[in-house]
C-alpha positions as CSV (number, residue, x, y, z in Angstrom):
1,X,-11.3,-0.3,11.1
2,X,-11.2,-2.4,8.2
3,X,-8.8,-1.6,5.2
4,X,-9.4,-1.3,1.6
5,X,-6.7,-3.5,-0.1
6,X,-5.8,-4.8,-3.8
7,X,-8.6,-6.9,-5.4
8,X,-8.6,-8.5,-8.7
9,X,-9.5,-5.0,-10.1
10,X,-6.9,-3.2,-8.3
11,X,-3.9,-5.4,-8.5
12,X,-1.5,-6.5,-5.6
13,X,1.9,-4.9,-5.1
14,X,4.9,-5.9,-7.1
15,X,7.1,-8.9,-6.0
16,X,10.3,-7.7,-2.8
17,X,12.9,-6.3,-4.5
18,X,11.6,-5.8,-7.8
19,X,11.1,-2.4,-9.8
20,X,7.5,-0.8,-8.5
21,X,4.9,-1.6,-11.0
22,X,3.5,1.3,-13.5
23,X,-0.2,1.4,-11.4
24,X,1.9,1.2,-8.2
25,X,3.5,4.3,-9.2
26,X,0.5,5.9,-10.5
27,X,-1.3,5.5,-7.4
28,X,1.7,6.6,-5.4
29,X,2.2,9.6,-7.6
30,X,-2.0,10.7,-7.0
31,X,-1.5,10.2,-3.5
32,X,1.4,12.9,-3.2
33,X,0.1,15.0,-5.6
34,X,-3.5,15.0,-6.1
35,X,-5.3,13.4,-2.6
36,X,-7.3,15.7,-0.4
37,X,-7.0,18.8,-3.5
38,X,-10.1,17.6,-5.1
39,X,-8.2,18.4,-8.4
40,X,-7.5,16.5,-11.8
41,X,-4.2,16.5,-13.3
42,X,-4.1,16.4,-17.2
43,X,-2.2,13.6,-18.6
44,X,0.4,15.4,-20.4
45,X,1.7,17.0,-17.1
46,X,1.4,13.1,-15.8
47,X,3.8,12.1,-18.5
48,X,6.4,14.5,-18.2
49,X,6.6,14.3,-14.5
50,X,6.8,9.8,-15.2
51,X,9.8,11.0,-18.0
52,X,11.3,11.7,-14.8
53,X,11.5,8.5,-13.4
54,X,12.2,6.8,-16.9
55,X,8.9,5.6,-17.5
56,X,7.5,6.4,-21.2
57,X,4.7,7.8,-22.6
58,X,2.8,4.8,-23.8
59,X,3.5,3.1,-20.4
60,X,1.5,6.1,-19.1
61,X,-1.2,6.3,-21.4
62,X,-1.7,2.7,-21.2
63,X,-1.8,2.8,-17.4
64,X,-3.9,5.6,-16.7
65,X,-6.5,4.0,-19.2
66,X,-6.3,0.6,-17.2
67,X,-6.8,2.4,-13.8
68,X,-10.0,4.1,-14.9
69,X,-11.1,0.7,-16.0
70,X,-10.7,-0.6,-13.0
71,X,-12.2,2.6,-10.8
72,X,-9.6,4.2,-9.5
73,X,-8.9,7.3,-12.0
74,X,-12.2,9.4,-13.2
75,X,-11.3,10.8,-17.2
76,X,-12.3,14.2,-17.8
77,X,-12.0,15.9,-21.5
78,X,-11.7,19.6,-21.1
79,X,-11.3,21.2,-24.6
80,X,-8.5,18.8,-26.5
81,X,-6.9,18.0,-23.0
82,X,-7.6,15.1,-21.1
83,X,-7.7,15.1,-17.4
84,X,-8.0,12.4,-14.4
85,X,-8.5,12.9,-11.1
86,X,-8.9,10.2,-8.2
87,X,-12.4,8.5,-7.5
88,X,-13.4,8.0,-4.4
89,X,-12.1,4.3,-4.3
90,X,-8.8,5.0,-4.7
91,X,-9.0,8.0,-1.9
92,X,-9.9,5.7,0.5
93,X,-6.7,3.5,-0.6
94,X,-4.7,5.9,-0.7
95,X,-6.1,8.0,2.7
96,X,-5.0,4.3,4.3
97,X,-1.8,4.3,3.2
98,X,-1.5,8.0,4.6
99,X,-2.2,6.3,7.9
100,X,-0.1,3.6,7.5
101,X,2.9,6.2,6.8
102,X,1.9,8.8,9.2
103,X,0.4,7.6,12.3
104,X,0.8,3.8,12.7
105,X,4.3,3.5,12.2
106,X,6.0,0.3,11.0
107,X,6.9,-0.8,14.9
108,X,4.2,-2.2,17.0
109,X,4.9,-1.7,20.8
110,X,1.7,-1.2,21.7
111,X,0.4,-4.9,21.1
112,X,-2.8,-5.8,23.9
113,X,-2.0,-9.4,23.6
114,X,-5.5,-9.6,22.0
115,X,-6.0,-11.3,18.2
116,X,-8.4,-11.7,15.3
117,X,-9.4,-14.9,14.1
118,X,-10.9,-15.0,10.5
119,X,-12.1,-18.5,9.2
120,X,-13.7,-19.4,6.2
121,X,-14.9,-22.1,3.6
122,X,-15.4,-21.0,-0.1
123,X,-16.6,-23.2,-2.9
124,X,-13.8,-24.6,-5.1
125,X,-15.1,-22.6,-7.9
126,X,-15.0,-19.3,-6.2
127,X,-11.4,-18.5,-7.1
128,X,-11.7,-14.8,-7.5
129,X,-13.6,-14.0,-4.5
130,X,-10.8,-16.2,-2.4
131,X,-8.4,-14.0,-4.6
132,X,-10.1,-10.7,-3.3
133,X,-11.0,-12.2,0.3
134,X,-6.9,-13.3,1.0
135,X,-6.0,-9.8,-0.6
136,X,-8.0,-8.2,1.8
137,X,-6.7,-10.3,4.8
138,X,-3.1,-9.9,3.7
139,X,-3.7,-6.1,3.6
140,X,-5.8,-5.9,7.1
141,X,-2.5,-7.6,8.5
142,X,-3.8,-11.3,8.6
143,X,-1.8,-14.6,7.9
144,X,-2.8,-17.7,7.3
145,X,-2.2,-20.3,10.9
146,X,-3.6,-23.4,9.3
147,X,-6.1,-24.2,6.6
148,X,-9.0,-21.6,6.3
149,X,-8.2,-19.8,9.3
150,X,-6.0,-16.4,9.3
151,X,-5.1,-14.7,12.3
152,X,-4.1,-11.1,13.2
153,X,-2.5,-9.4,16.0
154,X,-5.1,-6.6,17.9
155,X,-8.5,-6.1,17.0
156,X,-9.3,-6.2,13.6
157,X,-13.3,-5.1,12.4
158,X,-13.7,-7.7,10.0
159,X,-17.7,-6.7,9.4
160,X,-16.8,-4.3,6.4
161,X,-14.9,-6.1,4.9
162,X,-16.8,-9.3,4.4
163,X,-19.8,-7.1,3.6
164,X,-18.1,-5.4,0.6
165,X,-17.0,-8.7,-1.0
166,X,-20.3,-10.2,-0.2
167,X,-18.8,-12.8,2.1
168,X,-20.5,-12.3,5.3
169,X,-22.4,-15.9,5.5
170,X,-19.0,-17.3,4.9
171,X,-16.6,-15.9,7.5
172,X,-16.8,-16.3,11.0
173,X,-14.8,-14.1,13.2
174,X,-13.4,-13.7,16.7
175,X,-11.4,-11.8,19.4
176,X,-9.1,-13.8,22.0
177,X,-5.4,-14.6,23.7
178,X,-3.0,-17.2,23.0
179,X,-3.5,-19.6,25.7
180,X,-1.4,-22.7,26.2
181,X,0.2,-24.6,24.8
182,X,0.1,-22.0,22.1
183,X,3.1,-19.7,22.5
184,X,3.3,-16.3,20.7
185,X,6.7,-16.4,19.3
186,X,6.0,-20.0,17.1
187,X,2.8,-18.6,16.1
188,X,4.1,-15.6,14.5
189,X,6.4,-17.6,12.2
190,X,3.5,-20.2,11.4
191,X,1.4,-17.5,10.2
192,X,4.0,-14.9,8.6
193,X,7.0,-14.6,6.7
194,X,8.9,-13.1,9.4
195,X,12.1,-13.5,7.6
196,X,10.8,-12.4,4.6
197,X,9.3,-8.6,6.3
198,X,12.7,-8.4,7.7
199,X,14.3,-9.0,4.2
200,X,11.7,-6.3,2.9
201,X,13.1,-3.7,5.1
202,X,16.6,-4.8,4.9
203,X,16.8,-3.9,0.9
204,X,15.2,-0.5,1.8
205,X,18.1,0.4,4.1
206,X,20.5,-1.3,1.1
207,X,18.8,0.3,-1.7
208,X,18.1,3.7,0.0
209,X,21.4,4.0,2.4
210,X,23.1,6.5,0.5
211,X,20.7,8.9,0.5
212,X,20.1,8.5,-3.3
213,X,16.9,7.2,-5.3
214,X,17.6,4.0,-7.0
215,X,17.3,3.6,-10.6
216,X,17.1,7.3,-13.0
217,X,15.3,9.4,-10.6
218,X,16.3,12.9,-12.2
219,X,15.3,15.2,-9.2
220,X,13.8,15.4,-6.1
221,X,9.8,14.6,-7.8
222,X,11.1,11.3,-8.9
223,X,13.4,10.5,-6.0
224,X,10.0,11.5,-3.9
225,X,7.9,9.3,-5.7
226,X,10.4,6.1,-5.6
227,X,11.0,6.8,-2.1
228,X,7.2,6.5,-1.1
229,X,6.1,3.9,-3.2
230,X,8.9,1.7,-2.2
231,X,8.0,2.4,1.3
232,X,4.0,2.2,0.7
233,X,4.7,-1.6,-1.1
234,X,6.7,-2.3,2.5
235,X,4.1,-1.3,5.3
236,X,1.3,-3.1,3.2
237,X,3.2,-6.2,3.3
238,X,4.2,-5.8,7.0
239,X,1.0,-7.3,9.1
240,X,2.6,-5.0,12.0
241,X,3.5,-7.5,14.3
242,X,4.4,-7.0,17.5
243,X,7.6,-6.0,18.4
244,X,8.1,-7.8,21.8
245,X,8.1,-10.7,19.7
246,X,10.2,-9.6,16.9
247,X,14.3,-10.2,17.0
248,X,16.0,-7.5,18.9
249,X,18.0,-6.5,15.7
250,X,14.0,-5.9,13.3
251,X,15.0,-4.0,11.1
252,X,11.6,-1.7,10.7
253,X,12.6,1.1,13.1
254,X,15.9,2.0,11.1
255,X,14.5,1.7,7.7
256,X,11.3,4.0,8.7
257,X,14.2,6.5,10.5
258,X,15.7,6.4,6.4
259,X,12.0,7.1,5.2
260,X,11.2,10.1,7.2
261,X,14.8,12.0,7.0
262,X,14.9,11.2,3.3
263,X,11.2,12.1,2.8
264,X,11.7,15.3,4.1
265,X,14.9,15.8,2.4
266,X,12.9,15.5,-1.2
267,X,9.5,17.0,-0.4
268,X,9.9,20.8,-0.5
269,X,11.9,20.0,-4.1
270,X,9.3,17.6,-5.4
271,X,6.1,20.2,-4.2
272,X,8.1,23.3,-6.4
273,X,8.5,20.8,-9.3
274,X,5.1,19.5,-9.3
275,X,3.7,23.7,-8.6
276,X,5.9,23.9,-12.0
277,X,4.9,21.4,-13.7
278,X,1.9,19.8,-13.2
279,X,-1.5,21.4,-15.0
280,X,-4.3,21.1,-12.6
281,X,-7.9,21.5,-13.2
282,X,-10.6,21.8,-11.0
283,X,-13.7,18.9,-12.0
284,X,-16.3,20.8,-9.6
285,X,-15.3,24.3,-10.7
């Protein structure tokens, strides 16, 4: 299954370590909130629940304008309110990182051996479509091994994907094993930051330890919100290697442990916030 990921349009995830970009939390906060209800949230109740978290209402406004440019929020006027609700774009972003959270876990021990080889040749003048075509990589859990060729562990349906960028001419793809005198382990480092994904989840335990949202989280819908787009910004920058050839001390498994108790911790307080909160309308109704 191929993965929708960042493009030029979307925009790619703030750098490690630094404070989650307004669209990041946007998305975040539509994922929690709004995914799967088919319902539009107006942006007044948007604002005061982003007070929450410290971020102003200009930031807001500005941002939820920018995300409807860019297709991911639908604006709907209902009397002197404005409302937006999720296009189908985003739902499919956001439906992936449901998956990501949910059922495919930030350990992989269930590795075939078996990877995907992407290669590729793009004119020197085609900068945004090797902008969009790396994002999408990145996101599918590709690294780069050597010029023009990425590689990613399990099997990887690349079809999609070079289909909806209009690429397929200029990608070739393939399934296979290591074989000698290639050797996993080295592999793994050529083609990603191992250190750095490890880094990644080491600041989430740091930052997250306590048991406390970072920052001016107010209550448990801010606290929720940090929590999972913090976590959301990690698992799309982990290409889920395989943990057989991971260091014994990775630190994924704790910091997904910290996700889920905290998680669970906030949710029921962040649901009766939003039920207080947020107005909700109905598009279809």
């Amino acid at each position: 299954m191929t993965q929708p990921a960042p493009t030029a349009e979307t925009g790619s995830p703030a750098e490690p370590g630094s404070p989650p970009r307004p669209q990041s939390l946007m998305l975040t906060f539509f994922g929690i909130h709004v995914l799967g209800t088919g319902t539009a949230l107006s942006s007044a109740s948007v604002i005061d629940a982003f007070a929450r978290v410290d971020v102003g209402e200009d930031a807001v406004r500005s941002t939820l304008t920018r995300m409807v440019g860019r297709g991911l929020l639908e604006r709907h006027r209902r009397g002197r309110r404005m409302y937006f609700s999720l296009t189908a774009r985003a739902a499919e972003v956001l439906a992936d990182g449901q998956e990501r959270i949910h059922r495919t876990g930030a350990v992989n021990r269930a590795w075939d051996g078996t990877w995907t080889l992407v290669g590729f040749s793009l004119p020197e003048s085609w900068r945004r479509e090797r902008h969009d075509l790396r994002s999408r990589l990145v996101w599918a859990g590709f690294g780069p091994l050597q010029s023009g060729l990425w590689v990613a562990p399990g099997r990887v349906d690349v079809a999609p994907m070079a289909a909806e960028l209009g690429l397929g001419d200029r990608i070739r793809a393939f399934h296979g094993e290591a074989a000698a005198p290639t050797e996993v382990g080295p592999l793994l480092r050529t083609a990603f930051d191992v250190d750095a994904i490890a880094d990644g989840y080491r600041a989430f335990l740091a930052r997250w330890g306590d048991g406390a949202a970072p920052g001016e989280a107010r209550d448990d819908l801010g606290r929720l919100l940090l929590l999972h787009t913090d976590w959301l910004d990690l698992v799309r920058r982990d290409p889920h290697l395989p943990a057989e050839h991971l260091p014994a001390d990775w630190p994924a498994e704790a910091a997904e442990a910290l996700f889920r108790a905290l998680s669970a911790r906030f949710e029921p307080g962040a649901r009766r916030i939003g039920e207080e909160i947020l107005d909700r309308w109905d598009p279809e109704a």
